[in-house]
ZAMARGU-4260 file (C-alpha; in steps of 0.2 Angstrom, whole numbers, plus 5000, padded with zeros to 4 digits):
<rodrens>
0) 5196/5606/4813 | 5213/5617/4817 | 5212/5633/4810 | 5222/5638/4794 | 5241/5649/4799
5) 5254/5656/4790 | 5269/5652/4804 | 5278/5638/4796 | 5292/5643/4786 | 5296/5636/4769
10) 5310/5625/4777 | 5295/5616/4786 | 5284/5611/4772 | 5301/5605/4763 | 5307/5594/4778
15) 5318/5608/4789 | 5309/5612/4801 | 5298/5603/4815 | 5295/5585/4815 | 5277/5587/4812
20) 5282/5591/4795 | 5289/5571/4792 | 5272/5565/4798 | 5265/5550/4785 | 5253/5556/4769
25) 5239/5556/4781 | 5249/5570/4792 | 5253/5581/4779 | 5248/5599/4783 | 5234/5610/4775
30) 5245/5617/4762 | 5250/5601/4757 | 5233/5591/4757 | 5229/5610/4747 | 5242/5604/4733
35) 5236/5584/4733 | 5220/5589/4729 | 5224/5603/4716 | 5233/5591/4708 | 5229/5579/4691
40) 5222/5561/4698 | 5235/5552/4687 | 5237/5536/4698 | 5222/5523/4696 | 5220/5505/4703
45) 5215/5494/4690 | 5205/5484/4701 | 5191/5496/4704 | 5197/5510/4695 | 5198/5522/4709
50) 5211/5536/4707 | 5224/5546/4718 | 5235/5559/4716 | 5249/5552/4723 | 5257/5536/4722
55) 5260/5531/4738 | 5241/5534/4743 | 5239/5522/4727 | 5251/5508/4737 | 5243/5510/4752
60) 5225/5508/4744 | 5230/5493/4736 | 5234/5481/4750 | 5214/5483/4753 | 5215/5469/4737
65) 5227/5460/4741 | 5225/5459/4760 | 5244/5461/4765 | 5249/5465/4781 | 5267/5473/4784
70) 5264/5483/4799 | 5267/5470/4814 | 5264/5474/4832 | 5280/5468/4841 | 5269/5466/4857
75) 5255/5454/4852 | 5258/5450/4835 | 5243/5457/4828 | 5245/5464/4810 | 5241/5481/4801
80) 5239/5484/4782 | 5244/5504/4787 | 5257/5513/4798 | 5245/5522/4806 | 5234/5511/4812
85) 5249/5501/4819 | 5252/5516/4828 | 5237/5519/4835 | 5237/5502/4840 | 5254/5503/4848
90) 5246/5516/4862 | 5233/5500/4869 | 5251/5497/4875 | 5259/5510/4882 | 5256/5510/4898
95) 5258/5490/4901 | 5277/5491/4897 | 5282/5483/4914 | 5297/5472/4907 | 5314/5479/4901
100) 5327/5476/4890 | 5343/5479/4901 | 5355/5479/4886 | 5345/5493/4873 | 5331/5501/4887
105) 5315/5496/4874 | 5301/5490/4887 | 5288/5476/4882 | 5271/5473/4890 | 5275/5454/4887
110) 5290/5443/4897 | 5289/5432/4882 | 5292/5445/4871 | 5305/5452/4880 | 5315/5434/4879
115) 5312/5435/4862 | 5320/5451/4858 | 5333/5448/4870 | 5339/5433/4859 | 5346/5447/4845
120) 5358/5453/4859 | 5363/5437/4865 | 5363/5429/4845 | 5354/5412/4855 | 5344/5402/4840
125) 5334/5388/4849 | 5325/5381/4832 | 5334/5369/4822 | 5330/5364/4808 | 5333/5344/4806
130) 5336/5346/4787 | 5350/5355/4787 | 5355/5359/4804 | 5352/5378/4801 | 5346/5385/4816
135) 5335/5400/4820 | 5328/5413/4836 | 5311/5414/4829 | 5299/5397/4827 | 5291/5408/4811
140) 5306/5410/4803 | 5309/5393/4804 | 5293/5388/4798 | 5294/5397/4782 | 5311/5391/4779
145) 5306/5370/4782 | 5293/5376/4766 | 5312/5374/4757 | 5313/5356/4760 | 5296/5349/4761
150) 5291/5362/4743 | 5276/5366/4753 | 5272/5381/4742 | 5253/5388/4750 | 5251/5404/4740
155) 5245/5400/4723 | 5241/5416/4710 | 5223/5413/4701 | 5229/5423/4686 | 5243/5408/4680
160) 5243/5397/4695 | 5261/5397/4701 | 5265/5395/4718 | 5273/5404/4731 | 5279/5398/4749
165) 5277/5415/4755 | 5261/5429/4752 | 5274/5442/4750 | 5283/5435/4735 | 5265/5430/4728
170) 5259/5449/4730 | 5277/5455/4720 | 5271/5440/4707 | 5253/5447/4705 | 5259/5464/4700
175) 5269/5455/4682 | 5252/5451/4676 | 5244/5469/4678 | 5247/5476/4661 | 5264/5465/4660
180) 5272/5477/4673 | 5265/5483/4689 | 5246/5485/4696 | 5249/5505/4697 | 5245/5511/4679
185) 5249/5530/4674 | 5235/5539/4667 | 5240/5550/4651 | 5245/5569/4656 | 5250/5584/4648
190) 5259/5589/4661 | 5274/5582/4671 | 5269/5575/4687 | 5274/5592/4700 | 5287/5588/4713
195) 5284/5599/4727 | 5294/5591/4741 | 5313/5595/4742 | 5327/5586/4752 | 5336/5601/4761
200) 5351/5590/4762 | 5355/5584/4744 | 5341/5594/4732 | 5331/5578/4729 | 5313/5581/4724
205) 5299/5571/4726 | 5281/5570/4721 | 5275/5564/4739 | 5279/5570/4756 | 5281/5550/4763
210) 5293/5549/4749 | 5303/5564/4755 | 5301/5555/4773 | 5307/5538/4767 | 5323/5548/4757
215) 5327/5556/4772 | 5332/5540/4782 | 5347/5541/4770 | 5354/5555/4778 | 5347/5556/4796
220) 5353/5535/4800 | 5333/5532/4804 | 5331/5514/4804 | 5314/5510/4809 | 5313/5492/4804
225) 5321/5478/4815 | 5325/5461/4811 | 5318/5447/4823 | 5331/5436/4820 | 5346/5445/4819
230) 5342/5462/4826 | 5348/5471/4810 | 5340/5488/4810 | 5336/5494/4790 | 5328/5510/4783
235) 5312/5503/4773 | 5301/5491/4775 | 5305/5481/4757 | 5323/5482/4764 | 5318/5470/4780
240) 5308/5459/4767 | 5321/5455/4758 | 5332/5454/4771 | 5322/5439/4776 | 5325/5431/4764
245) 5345/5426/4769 | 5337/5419/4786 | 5323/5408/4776 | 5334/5403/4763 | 5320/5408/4750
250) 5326/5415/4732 | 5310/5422/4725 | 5321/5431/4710 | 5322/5421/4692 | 5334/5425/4680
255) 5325/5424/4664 | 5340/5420/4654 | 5347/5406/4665 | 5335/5403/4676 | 5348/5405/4690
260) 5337/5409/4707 | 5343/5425/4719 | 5335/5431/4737 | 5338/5449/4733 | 5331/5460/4716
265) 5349/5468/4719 | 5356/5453/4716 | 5347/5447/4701 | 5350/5464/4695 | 5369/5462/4694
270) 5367/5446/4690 | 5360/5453/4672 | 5374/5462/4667 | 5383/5444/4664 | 5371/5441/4652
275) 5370/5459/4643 | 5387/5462/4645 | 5383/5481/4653 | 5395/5487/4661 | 5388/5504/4670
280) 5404/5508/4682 | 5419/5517/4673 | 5437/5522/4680 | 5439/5540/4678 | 5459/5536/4678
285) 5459/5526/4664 | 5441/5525/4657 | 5441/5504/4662 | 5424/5500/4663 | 5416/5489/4677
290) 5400/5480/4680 | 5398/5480/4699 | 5406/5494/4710 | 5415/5485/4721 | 5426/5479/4707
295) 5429/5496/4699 | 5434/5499/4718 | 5446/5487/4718 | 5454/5492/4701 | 5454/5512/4708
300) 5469/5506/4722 | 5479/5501/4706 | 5480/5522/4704 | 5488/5522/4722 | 5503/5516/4730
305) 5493/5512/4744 | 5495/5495/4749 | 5489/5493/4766 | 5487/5472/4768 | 5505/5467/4772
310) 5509/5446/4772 | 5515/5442/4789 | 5524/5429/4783 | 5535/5437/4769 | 5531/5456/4769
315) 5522/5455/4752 | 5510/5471/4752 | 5495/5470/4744 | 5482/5483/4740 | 5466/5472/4742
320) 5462/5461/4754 | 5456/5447/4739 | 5476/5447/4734 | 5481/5444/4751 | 5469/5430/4755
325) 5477/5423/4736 | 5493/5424/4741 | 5494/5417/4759 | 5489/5399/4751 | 5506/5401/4744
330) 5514/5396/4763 | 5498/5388/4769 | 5498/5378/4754 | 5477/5378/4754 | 5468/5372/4739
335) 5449/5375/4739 | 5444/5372/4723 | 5441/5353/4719 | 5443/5346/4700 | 5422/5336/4702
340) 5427/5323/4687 | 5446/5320/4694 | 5449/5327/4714 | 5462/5337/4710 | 5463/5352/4717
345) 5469/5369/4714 | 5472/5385/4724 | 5464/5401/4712 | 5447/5397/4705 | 5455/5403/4689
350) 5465/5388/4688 | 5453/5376/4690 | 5441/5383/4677 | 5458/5381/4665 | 5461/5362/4672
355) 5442/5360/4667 | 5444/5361/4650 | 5454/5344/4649 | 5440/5336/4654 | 5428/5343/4640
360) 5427/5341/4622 | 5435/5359/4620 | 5441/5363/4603 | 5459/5365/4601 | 5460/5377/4589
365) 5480/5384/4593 | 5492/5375/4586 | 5511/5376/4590 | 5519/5377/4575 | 5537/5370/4580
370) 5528/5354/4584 | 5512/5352/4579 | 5504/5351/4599 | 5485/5362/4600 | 5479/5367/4613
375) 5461/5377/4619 | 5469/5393/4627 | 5479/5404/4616 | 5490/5407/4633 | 5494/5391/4636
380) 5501/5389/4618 | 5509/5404/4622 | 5518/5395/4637 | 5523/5381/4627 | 5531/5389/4613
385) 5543/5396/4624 | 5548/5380/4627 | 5557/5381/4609 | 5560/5399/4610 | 5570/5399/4626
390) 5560/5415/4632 | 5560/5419/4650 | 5550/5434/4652 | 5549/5434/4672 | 5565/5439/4681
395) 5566/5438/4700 | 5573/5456/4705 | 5581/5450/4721 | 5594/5438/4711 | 5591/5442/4693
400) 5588/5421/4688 | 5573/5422/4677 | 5560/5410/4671 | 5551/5406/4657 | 5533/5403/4668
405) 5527/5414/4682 | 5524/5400/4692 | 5542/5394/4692 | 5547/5414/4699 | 5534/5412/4712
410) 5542/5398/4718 | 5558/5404/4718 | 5554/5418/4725 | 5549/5407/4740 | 5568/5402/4743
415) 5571/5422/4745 | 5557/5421/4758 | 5564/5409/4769 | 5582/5418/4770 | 5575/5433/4773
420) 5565/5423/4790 | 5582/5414/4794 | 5591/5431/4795
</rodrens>
């Protein structure tokens, strides 16, 4: 056993200093092994009751019951339920490496292997799948996703019997039916769980070094895990699984309000706030709340004057790219979105959603009350009133000529467009 020192610096127990210090939870130093075992057991396994102090030893423990394998040797195939016995595996290959990968330098022991990772460099997908066409570089990625068409489902759970065409997705399932949550219970403390280990970059604290390890992949660019098919390079393990699941096609994700199936949690996550309405993203500009970034994104360029996405055609500016891809069906004349009960078809999504209510049994509950006519939207009532009225709210600032729909300016506008070009 290595005698106890004094040499390493505070930095170096927090993730500072050498890179012994990122080791997994098996590496962790004497003073942090000394602060594990000084602390409260408040992890237990429910299977057989046995308890740890941190909860990533708790994880680890636990694929001993379910038998899951994460850890895959890129060389033979062979799979490992921890990290580190994938790396100690991984040195019965390091001195066979004799074939070389001319694009990235990563060596295999294995021609075969080497042709199959070259396949993320050169995108080549040899499997088809006769279903549908899709095609793929590994035969086991196509194997899971033919489970799509055939339903071939071989995973079943013994606590309610449902089936999974995948065991990852059957072990996330077996976790709902441990204490209606998860299969890592908290035991009752007085005390806060301690968080010794700090990220030198952002402050972050954590109860376990391999937490801190993972965290840190945030700030170094680490990206350990490597996808097969496409070569994609992601930070955590659960990242890659899910990952996967845009190359097999499988959405293990229910929506429990609509039932609406997704391949990511992320997604299903967002997804939710249709249903609850939450909106968690709020302008600081204007206190407009959001419920997905990317939009409250979109709504901050509002702020700006930037308009960086110029029309080639009419020198329109736009400050998303969205608007712009909106506007140039206005000369290209494209309309994607088909009527299903008519064929007809409309250029904005919006438009046909409106167009849809024709077909339903929408109540009309607007009346015009010039001439009796109802209609669904309040806005198109408006529309139509102004048929009486006269009102022409849109002016066309290049001629002054205004109209009484939007529409009718667009198209106007489109005569400006043209001079302009001729000149």
């Amino acid at each position: 056993m290595a005698t106890p020192h004094n040499e390493h610096s505070s930095d170096d127990i927090i993730g500072g200093g050498k890179e012994s210090s990122y080791n997994s939870c098996e590496g962790q130093d004497l003073k942090a092994n000394y602060q594990a075992q000084s602390r409260e057991k408040v992890y237990t396994c429910e299977e057989c009751n046995k308890q740890f102090s941190q909860l990533c030893h708790l994880e680890s423990h636990m694929q001993t019951h379910t038998g899951e394998k994460p850890y895959r040797c890129e060389e033979c195939s062979r799979q490992y339920s921890k990290l580190t016995d994938l790396k100690r595996h991984m040195r019965t290959h390091a001195d066979k490496k004799t074939h070389k990968c001319e694009e990235c330098s990563r060596q295999f022991s294995r021609l075969g292997n080497l042709k199959k990772h070259m396949r993320t460099h050169t995108g080549e997908k040899p499997y088809k799948c006769e279903a549908c066409s899709k095609q793929f570089s590994l035969m086991a990625t196509l194997k899971i996703h033919l489970r799509i068409h055939t339903g071939e489902k071989p995973y079943s759970c013994e606590e309610c019997s449902r089936r999974f065409s995948q065991k990852v997705s059957l072990n996330r399932h077996m976790q709902t039916h441990s204490k209606g949550e998860t299969h890592f219970q908290r035991v009752k403390t007085t005390s806060p769980q301690p968080k010794p280990y700090s990220c030198k970059d952002c402050g972050k604290h954590f109860t376990a070094q391999c937490s801190l390890k993972t965290h840190m992949r945030i700030h170094t660019g680490d990206k350990p895990y490597r996808c097969e098919e496409c070569g994609r390079l992601l930070n955590q393990l659960n990242d890659l699984r899910e990952h996967m699941h845009t190359h097999t096609g499988e959405k293990p994700y229910m929506c429990g309000k609509c039932e609406k199936q997704f391949s990511q949690m992320s997604t299903l996550r967002r997804h939710m706030r249709t249903h609850t309405g939450e909106k968690c993203y709020k302008c600081e500009e204007c206190s407009k709340q959001f419920s997905r970034p990317d939009s409250l994104q979109t709504h901050m360029k509002t702020h700006t004057l930037d308009k960086p996405y110029k029309c080639e055609e009419c020198t329109s500016q736009f400050n998303c790219l969205r608007d712009l891809k909106r506007h140039m069906r206005t000369h290209t004349g494209e309309k994607p979105y088909m009527c299903g009960e008519c064929g007809k078809q409309f250029s904005r999504l919006g438009h046909l959603k409106d167009h849809m209510l024709s077909h339903t049994r929408a109540e009309k509950l607007y009346k015009c009350e010039e001439c009796g006519k109802q209609f669904c939207r309040l806005a198109d009532r408006e529309k139509h009133v102004r048929t009486h009225t006269g009102e022409k709210p849109y002016m066309c600032e290049e001629c002054g000529r205004q109209f009484g729909q939007v529409g009718n300016l667009n198209r106007h506008m489109q005569t400006h467009r043209r001079e302009t070009l001729q000149v």
